[in-house]
Backbone as numpy.savetxt, mean C-alpha at the origin, in Angstrom:
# Nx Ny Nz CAx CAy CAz Cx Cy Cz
-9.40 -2.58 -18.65 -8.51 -2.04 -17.63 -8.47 -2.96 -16.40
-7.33 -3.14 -15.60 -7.36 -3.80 -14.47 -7.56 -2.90 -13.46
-8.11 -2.56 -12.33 -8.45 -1.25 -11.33 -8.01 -1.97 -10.18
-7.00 -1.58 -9.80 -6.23 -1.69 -8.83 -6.06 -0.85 -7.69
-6.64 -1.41 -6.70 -6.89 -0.43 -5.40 -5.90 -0.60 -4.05
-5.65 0.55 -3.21 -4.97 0.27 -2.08 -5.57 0.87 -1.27
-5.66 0.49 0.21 -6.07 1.15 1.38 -5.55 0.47 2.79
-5.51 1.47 3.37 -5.41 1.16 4.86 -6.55 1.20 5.24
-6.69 -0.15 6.02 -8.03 -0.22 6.85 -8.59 0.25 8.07
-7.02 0.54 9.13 -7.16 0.85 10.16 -8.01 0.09 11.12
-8.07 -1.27 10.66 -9.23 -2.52 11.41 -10.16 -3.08 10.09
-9.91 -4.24 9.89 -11.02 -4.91 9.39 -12.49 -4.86 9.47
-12.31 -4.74 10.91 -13.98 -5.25 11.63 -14.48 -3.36 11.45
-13.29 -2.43 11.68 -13.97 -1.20 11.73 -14.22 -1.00 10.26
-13.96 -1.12 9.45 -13.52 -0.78 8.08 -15.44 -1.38 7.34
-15.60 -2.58 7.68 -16.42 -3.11 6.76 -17.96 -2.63 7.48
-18.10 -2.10 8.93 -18.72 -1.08 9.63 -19.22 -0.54 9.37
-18.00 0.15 8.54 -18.85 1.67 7.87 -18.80 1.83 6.44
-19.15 0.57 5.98 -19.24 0.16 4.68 -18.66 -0.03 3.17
-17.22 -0.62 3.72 -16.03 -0.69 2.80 -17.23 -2.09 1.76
-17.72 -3.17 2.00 -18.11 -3.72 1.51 -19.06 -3.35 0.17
-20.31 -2.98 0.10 -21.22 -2.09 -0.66 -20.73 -0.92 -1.47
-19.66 -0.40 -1.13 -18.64 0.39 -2.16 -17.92 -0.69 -2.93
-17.23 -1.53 -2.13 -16.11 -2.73 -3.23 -17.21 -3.06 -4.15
-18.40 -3.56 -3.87 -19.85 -4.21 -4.64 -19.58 -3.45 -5.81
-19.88 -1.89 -5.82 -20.26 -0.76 -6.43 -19.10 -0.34 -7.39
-17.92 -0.34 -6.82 -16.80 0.24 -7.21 -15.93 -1.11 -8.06
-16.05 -1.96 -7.80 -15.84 -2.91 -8.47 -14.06 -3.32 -9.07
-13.02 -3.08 -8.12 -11.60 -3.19 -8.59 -11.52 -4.52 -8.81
-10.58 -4.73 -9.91 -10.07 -6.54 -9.52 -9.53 -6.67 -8.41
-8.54 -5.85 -8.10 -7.86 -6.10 -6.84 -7.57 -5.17 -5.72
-7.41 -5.26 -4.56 -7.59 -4.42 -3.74 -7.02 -4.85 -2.26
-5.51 -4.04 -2.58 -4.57 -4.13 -1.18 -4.85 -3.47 -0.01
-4.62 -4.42 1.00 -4.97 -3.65 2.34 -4.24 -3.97 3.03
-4.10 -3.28 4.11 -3.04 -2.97 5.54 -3.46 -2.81 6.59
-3.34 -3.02 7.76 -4.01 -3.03 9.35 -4.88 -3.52 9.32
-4.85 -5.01 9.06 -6.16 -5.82 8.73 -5.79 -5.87 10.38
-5.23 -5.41 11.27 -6.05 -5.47 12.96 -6.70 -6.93 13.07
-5.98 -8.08 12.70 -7.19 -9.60 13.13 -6.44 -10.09 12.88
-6.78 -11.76 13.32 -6.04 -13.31 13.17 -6.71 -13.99 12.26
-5.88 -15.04 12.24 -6.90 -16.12 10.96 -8.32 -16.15 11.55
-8.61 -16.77 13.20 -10.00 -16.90 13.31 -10.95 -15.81 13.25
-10.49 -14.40 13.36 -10.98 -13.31 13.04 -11.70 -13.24 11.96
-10.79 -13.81 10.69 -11.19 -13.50 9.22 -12.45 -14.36 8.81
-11.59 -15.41 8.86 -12.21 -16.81 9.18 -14.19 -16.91 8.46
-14.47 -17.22 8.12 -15.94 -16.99 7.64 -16.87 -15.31 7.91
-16.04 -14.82 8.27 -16.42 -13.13 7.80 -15.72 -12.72 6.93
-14.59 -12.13 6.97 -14.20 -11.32 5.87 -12.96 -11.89 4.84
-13.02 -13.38 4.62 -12.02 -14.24 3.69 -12.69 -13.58 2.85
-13.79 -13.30 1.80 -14.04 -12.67 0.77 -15.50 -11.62 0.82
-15.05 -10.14 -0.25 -15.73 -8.81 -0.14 -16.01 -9.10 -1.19
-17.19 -8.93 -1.49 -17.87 -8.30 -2.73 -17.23 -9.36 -4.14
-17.17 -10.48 -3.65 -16.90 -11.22 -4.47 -15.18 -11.53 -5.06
-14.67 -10.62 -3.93 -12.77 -10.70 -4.15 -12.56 -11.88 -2.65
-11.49 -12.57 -3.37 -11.19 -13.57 -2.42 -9.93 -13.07 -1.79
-9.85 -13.50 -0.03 -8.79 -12.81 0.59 -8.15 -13.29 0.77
-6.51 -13.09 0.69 -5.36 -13.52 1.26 -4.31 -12.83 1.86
-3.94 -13.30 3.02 -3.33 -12.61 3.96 -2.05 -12.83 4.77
-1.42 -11.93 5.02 -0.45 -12.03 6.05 -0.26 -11.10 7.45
-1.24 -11.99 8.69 -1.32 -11.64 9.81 -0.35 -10.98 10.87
-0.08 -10.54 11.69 0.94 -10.17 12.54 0.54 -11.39 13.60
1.87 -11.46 14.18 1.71 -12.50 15.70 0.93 -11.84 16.61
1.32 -10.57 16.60 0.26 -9.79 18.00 -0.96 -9.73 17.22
-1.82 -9.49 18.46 -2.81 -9.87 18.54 -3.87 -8.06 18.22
-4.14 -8.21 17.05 -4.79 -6.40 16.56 -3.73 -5.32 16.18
-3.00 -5.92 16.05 -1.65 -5.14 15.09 -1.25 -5.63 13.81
-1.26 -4.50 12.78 -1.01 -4.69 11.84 -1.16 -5.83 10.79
-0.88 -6.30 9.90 -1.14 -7.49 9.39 -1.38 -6.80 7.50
-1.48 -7.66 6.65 -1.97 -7.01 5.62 -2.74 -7.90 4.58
-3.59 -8.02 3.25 -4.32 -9.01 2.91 -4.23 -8.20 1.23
-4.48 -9.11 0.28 -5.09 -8.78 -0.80 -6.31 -9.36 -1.32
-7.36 -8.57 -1.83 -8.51 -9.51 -2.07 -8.60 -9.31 -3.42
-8.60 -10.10 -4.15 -8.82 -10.43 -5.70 -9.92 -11.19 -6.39
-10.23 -11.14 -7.52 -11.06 -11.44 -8.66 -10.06 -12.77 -9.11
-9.13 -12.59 -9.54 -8.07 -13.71 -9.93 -7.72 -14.43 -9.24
-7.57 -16.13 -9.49 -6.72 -16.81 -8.09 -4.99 -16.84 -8.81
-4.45 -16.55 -7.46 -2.83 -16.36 -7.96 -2.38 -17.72 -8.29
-1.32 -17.68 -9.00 -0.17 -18.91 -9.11 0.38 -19.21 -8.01
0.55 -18.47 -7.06 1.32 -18.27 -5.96 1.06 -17.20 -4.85
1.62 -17.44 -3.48 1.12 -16.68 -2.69 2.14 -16.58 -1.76
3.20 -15.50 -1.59 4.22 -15.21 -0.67 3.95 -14.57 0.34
3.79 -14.96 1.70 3.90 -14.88 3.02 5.24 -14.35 3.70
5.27 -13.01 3.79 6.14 -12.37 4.32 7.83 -12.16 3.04
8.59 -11.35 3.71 9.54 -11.44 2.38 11.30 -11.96 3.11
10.91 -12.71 4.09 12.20 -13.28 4.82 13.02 -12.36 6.16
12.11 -11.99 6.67 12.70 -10.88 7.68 12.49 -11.78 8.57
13.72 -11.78 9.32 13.77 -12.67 10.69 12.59 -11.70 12.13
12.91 -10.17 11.64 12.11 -9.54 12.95 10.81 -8.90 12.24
10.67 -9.19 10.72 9.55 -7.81 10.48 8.33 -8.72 9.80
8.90 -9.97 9.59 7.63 -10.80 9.09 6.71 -11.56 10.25
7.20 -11.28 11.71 6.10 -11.54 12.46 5.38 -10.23 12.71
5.09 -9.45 12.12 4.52 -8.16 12.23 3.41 -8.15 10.85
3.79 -8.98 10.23 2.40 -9.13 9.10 2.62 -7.75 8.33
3.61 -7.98 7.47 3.64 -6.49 6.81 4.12 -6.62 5.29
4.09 -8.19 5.26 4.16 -8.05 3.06 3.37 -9.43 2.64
2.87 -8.87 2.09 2.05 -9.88 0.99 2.51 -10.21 -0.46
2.53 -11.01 -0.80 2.72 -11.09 -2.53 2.24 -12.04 -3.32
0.93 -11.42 -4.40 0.45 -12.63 -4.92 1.31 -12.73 -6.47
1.57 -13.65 -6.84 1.91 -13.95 -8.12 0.69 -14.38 -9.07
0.64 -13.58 -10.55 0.05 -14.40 -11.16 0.82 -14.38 -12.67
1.48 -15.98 -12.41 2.61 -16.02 -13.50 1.83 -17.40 -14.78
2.06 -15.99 -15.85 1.16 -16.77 -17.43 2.41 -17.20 -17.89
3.17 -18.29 -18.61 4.17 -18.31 -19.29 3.74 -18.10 -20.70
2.43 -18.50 -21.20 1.96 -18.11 -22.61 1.97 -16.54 -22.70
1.96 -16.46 -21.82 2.01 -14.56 -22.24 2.85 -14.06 -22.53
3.65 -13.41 -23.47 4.87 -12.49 -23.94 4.80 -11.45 -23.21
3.61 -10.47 -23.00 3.64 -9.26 -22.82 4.13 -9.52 -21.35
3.73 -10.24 -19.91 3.93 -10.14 -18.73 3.68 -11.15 -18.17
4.70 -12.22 -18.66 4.87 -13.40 -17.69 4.88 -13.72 -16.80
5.17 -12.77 -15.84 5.78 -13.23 -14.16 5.25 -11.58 -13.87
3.99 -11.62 -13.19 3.67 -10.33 -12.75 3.21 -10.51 -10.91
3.67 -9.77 -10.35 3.12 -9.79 -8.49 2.46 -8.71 -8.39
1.67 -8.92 -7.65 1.15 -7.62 -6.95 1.29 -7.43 -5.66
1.84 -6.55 -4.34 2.00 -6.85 -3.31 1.41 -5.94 -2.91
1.18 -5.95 -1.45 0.27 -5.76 -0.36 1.42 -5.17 1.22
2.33 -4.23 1.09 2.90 -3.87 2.12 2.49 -2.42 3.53
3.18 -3.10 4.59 2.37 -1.38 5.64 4.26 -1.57 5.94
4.60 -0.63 5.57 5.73 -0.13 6.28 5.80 0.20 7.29
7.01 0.49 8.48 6.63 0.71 9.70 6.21 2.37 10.28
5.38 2.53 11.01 5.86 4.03 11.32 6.30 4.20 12.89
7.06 5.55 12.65 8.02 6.03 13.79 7.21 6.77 14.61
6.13 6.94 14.41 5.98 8.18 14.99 5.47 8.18 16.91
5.27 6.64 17.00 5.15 6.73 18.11 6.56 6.35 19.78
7.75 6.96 18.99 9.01 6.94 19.46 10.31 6.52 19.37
11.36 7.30 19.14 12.82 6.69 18.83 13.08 5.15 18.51
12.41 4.44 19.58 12.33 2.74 19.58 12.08 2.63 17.89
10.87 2.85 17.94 10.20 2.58 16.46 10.69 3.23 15.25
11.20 4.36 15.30 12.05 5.02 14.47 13.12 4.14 13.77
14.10 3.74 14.90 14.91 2.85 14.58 14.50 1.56 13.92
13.44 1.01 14.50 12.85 -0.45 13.48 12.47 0.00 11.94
12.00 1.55 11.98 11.36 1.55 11.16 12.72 1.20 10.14
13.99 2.15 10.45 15.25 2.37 9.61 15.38 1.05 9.33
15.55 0.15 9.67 16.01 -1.03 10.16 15.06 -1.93 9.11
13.82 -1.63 8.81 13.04 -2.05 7.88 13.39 -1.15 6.53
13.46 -0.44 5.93 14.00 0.28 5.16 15.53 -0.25 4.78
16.18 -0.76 5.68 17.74 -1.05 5.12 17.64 -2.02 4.42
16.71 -3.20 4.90 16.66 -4.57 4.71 15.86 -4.63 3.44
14.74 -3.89 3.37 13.49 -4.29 2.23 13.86 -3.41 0.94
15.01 -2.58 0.89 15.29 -2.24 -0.33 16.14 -3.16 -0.99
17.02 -3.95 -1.11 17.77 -4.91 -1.39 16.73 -6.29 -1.73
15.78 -6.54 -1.02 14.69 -7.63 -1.22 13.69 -7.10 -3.16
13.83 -5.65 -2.80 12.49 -4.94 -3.84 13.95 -4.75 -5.06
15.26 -4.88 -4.97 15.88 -4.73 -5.86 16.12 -6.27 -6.74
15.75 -7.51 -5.75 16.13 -8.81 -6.05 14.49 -9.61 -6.85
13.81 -8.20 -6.12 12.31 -8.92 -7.28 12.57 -8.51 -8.35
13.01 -7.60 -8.81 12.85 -6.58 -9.83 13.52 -7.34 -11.18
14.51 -7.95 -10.77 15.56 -9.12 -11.39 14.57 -9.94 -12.31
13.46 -10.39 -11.51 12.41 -11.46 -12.16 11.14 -11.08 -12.36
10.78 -10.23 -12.21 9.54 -10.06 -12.51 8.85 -8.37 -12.23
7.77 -8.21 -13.02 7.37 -6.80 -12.74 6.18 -7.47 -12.02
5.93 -5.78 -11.31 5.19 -5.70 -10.05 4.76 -4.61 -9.50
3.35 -4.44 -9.18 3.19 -3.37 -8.37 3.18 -3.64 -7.32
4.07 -2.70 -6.35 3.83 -2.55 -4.75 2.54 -1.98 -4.21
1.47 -1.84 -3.57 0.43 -0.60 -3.36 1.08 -0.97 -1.69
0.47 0.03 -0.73 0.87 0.28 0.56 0.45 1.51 0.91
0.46 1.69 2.48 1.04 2.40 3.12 2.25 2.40 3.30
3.20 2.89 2.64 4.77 3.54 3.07 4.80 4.41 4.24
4.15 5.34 4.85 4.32 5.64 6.22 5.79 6.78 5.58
5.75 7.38 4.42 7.01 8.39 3.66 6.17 9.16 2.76
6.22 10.40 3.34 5.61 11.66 2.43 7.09 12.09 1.32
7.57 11.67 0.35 8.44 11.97 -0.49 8.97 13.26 -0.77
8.00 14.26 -1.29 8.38 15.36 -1.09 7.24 16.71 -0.93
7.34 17.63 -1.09 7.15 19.21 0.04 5.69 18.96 -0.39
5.10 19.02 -1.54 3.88 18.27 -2.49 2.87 17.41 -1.53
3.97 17.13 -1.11 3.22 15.64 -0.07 2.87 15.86 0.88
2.28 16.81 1.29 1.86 16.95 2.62 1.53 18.88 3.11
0.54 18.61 3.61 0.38 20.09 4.13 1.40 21.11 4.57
1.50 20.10 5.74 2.62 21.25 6.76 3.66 20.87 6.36
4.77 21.16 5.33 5.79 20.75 5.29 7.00 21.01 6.27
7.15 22.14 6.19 7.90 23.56 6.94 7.67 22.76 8.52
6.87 22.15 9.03 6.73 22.28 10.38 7.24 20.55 10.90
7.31 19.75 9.66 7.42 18.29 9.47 8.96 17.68 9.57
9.50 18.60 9.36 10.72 18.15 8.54 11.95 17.10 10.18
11.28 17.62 10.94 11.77 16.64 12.45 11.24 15.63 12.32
9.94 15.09 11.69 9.00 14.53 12.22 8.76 13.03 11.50
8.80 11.74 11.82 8.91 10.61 11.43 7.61 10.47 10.00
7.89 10.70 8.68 7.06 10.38 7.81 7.82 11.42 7.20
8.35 12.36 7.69 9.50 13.48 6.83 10.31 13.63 7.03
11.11 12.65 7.66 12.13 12.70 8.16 13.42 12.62 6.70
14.78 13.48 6.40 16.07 13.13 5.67 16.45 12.30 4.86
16.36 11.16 6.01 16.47 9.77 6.04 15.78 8.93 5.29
14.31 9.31 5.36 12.88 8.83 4.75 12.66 8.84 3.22
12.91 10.15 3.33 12.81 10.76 2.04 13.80 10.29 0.92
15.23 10.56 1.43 16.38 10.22 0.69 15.89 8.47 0.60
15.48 7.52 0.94 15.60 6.54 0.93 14.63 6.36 -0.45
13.35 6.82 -0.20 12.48 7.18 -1.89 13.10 7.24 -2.89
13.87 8.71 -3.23 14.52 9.17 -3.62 15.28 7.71 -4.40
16.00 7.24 -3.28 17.39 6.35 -4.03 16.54 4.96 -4.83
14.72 4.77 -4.16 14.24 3.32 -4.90 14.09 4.27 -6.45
13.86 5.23 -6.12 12.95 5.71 -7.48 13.94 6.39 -8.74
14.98 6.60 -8.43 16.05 6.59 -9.31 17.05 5.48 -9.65
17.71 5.06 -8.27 18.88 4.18 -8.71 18.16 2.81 -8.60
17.24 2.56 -8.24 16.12 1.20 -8.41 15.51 1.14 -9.13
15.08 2.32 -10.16 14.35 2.29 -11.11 12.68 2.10 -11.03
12.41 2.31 -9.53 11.19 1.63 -9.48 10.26 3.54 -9.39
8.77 3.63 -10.34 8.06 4.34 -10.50 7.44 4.67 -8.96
6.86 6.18 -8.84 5.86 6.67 -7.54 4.51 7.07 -9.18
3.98 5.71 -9.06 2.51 5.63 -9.87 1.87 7.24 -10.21
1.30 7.09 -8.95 0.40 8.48 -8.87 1.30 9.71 -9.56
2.51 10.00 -8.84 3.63 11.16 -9.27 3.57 11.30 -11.27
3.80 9.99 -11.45 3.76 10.46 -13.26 2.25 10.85 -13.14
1.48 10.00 -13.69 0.28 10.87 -13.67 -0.07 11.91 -12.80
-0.19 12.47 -12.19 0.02 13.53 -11.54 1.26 14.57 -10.94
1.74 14.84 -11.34 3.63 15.32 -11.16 3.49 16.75 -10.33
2.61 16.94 -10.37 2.32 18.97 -9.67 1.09 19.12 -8.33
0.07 18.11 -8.55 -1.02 18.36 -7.65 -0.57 17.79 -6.38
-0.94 19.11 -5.54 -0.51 19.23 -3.87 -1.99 18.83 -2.84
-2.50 19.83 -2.91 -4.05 19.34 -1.84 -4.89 18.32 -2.21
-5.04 18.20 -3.78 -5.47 17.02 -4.21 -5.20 15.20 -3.74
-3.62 15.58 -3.22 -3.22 13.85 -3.47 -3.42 13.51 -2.68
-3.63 14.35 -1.10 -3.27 13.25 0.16 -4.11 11.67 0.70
-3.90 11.09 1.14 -4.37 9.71 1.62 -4.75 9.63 2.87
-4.08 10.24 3.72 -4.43 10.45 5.39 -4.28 11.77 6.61
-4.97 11.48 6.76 -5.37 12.89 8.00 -5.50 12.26 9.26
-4.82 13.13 9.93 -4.77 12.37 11.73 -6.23 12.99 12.56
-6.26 12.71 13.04 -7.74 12.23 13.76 -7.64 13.51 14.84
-6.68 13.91 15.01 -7.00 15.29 15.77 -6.90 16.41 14.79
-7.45 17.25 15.88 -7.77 18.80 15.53 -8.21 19.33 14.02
-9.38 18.41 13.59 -10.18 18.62 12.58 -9.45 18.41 11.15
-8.38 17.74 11.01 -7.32 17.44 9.98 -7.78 17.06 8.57
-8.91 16.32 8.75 -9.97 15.64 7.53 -10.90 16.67 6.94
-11.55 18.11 8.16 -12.32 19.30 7.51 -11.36 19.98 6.92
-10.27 20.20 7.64 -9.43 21.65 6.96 -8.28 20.86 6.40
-8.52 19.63 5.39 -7.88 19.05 4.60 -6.12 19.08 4.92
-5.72 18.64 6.27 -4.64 19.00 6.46 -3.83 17.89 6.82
-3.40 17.08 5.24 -3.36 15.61 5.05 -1.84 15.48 4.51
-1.02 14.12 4.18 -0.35 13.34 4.23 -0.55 12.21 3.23
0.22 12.17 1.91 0.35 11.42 0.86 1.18 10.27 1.56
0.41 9.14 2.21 1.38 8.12 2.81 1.34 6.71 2.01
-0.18 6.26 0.93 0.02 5.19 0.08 0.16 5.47 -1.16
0.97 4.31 -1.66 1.31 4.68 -2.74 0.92 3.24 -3.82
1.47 3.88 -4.93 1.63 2.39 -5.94 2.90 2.66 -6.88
3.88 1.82 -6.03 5.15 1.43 -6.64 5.50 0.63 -7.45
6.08 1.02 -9.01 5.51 -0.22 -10.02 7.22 -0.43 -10.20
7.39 -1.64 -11.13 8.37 -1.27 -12.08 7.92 -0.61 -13.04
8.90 -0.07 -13.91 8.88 0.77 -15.50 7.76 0.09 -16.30
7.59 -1.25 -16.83 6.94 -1.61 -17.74 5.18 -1.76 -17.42
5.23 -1.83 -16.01 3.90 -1.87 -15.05 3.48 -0.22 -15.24
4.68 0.90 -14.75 4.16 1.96 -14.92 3.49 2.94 -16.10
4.42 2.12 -17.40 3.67 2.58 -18.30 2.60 2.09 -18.90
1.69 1.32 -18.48 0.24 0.48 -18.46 -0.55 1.49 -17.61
-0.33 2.27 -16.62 -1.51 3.21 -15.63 -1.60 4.66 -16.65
-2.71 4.43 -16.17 -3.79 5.16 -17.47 -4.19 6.38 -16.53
-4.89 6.01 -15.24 -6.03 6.99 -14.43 -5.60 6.95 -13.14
-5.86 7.46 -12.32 -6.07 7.49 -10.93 -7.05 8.18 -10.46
-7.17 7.87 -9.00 -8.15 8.18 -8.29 -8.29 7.72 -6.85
-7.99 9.05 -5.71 -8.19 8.81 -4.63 -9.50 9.41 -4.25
-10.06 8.15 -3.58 -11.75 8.17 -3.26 -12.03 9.15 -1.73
-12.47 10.21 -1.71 -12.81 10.56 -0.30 -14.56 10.82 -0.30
-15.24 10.15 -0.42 -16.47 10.85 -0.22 -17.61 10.23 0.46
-16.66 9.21 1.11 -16.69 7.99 2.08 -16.10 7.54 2.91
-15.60 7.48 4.09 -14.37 7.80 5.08 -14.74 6.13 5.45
-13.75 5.00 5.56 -13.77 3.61 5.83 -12.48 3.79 7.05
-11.17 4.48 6.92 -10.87 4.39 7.66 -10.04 6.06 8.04
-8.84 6.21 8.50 -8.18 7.40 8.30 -7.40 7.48 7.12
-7.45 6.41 6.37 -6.47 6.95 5.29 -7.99 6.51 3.92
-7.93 6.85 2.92 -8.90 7.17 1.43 -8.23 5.71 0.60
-9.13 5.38 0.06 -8.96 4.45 -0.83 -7.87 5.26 -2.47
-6.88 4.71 -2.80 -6.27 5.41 -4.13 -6.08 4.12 -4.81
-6.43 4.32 -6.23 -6.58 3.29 -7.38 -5.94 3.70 -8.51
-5.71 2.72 -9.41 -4.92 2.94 -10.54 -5.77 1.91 -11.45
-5.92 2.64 -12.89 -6.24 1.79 -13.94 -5.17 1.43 -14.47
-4.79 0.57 -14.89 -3.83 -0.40 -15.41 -3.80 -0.79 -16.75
-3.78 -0.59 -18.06 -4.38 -1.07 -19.71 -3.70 -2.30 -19.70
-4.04 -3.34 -19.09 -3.98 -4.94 -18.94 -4.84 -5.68 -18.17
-5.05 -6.84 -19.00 -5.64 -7.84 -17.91 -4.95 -9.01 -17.24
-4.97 -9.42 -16.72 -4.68 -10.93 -15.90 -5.24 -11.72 -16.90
């Protein structure tokens, strides 16, 4: 199996703190996407270029502790894509893509794995709008990979899909991560794009079980009152290779849970 992991870090430096490292040791994924790597190259730089024996590669934001995202792997890629051509959203460090393209292979020649943090709104109209604005642009990009190659997306999407997804639904539906707009935009990758929500097939019904993140106020993490915000977005032929899942809580690294997928392939 290939075990394929995603997480938000919510900080590098906080993340490996409270012992994201000694779990990767333990837990052992080939690969393992992350988001709010929060640091610069000299940040990484002879600390955290490689965990537990996965080597890191990354795409930083210009500001300085914002956002950024990295994949650390067992495999070295064929290739390594740095941002996906956004004149305003690739200085924000928000897509990664490693290639690892076999041409001897029949079964999956040209396979990526990417590493995205979508934007979130929630801290005002301004951002709302970028977020849209990222959403218009990066569906047309995820329709032009799809052309050449299969791929899993893992991420934070910063889009609870549907009612399933999230505690408070009923009270959300104003609210940037549930927003119309958000949703319908899912909706249109995962039908008229053809592209899979991983977890959703294997799991198609479980509600309290799935979530990924809980906000940091008013006890959200005790009284489990959480938000399905990462995901793993495959194509079709990627999706029917995931076997298992598993979102990890019994170890808190950052606000959002580590979620993994077994994969019946190797690299």
């Amino acid at each position: 199996m290939f075990k394929l992991t995603s997480l938000n870090l919510n900080g590098i430096r906080s993340a490996t703190s409270k012992g994201l490292e000694p779990w990767l040791a333990g837990y052992q994924p080939d690969c393992i996407c992350v988001q709010e790597v929060k640091a610069q190259a000299p940040d990484v730089r002879g600390k955290f270029d490689a965990l537990a024996g996965l080597n890191g590669y990354f795409h930083f934001a210009e500001k300085k502790g914002y956002s950024g995202v990295g994949v650390y792997t067992r495999h070295e890629p064929s290739d390594v894509i740095v941002g996906y051509g956004s004149s305003e959203f690739d200085a924000e460090g928000r897509y990664l893509e490693l290639r690892f393209d076999r041409p001897g292979r029949k079964d999956m020649p040209k396979l990526s794995i990417i590493s995205a943090y979508f934007p979130s709104g929630s801290s005002g109209p301004e951002r709302q709008l970028a977020k849209f604005r990222f959403l218009a642009e990066f569906y047309p990009h995820l329709l032009g990979l799809k052309e050449n190659r299969d791929y899993v997306l893992c991420g934070d999407i910063n889009i609870a899909h549907q009612e399933g997804d999230l505690k408070n639904h009923k009270s959300n539906k104003k609210n940037s991560g549930f927003l119309p707009e958000e949703r319908a935009w899912m909706t249109r990758l995962l039908s008229e794009a053809g592209k899979v929500d991983v977890y959703r097939q294997l799991q198609p019904t479980t509600t309290d079980d799935c979530y990924t993140w809980w906000s940091s106020r008013g006890q959200a993490y005790a009284k489990n009152v959480g938000w399905r915000l990462d995901y793993h977005l495959a194509t079709p032929a990627m999706a029917a290779l995931a076997r298992s899942e598993h979102i990890y809580k019994a170890q808190r690294f950052s606000d959002h849970a580590p979620i993994t997928v077994d994969y019946d392939f190797q690299i």
